[in-house]
C-alpha positions as CSV (number, residue, x, y, z in Angstrom):
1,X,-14.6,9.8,3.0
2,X,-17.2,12.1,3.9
3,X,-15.6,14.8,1.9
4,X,-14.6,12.6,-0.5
5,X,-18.4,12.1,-1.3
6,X,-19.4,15.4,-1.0
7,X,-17.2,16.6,-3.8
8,X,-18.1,13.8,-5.6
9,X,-21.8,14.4,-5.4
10,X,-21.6,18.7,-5.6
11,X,-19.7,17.7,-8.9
12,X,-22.4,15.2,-10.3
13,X,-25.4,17.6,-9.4
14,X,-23.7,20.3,-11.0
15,X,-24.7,18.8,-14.2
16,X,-28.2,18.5,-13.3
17,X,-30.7,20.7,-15.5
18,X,-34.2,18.9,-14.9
19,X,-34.9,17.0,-12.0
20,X,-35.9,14.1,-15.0
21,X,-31.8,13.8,-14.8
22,X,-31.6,12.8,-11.3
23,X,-31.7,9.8,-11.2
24,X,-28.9,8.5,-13.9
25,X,-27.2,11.4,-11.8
26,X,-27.3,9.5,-8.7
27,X,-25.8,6.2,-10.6
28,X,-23.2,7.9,-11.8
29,X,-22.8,9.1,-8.0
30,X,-22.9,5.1,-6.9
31,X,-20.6,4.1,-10.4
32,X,-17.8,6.8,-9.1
33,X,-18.0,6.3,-5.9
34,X,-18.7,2.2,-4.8
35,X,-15.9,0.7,-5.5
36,X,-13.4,2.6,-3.4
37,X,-15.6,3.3,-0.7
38,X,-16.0,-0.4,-0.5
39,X,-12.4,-0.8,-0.5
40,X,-11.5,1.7,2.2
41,X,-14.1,0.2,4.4
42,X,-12.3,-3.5,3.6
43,X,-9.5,-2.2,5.0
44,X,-10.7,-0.4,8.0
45,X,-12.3,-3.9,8.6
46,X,-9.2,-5.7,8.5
47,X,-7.2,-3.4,10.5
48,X,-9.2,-3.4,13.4
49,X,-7.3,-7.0,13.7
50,X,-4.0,-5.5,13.6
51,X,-4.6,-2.3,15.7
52,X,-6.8,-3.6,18.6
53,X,-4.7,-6.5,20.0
54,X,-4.4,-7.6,23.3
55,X,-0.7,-8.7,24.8
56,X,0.2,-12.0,23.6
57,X,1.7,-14.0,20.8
58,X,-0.8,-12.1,18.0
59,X,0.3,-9.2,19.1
60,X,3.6,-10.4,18.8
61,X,3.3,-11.4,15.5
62,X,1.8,-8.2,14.5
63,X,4.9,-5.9,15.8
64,X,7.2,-8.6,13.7
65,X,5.3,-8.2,10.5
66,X,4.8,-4.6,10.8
67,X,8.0,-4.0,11.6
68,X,9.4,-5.1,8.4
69,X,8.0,-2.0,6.9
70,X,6.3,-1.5,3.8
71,X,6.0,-4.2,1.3
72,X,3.6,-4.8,-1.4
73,X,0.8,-7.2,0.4
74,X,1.6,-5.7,3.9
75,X,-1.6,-5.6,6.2
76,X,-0.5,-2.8,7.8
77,X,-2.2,-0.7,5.3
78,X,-1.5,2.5,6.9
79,X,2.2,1.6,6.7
80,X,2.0,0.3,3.0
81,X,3.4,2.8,0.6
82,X,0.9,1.9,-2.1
83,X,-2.1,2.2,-0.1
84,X,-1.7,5.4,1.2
85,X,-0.5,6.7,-2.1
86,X,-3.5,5.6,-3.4
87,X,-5.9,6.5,-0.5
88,X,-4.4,10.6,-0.6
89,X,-3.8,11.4,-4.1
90,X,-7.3,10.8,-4.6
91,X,-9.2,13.3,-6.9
92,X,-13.3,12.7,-6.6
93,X,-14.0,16.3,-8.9
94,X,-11.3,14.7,-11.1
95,X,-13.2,11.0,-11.2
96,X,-16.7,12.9,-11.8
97,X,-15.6,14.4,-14.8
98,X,-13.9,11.5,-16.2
99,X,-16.9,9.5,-15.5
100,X,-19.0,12.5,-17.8
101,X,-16.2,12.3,-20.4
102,X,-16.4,8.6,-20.6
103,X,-20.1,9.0,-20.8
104,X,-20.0,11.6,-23.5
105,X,-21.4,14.1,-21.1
106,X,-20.1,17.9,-21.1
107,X,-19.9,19.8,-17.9
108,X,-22.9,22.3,-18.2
């Protein structure tokens, strides 16, 4: 994530020309970048359930769910094909610009 953000926010103050901009810079910043950092830190959340289990039946039921494999709704994000697609073929340059496109905005 760390990286992630800062590509993201080299990229957005790339643009910047006056320090008036900085500002509606830094919103786009948040726009790009809330949503999936939220989500990524949902699912760390989550899998601390699934990864840090004590011997017993939860853990039990964990090794039986996870080892069906990957399926579409599977906690085990990590082992969910979707997920990780999603999670590594990630772009932030890429969703910067898009955002400045979809703004109207030209890279300087």
């Amino acid at each position: 994530m760390a990286i992630e953000d800062a590509s993201a926010l080299g990229t957005v103050l790339s643009h910047l020309s006056s320090m008036d901009e900085l500002p509606a810079l830094l919103q786009l910043y948040k726009k790009v970048r809330l949503n999936r950092v939220h989500t990524i830190q949902r699912g760390s959340y989550t899998n601390r359930f699934f990864i840090h289990m004590s011997k017993g039946p939860m853990q039990d039921m964990r090794n039986e769910i996870f080892g069906v494999g990957d399926y579409n709704g599977s906690p085990n994000l990590m082992g969910n094909t979707l997920f990780t697609n999603w999670l590594y073929s990630y772009d932030a340059v890429q969703e910067v610009e898009k955002e400045f496109r979809r703004q109207g905005r030209a890279h300087l």
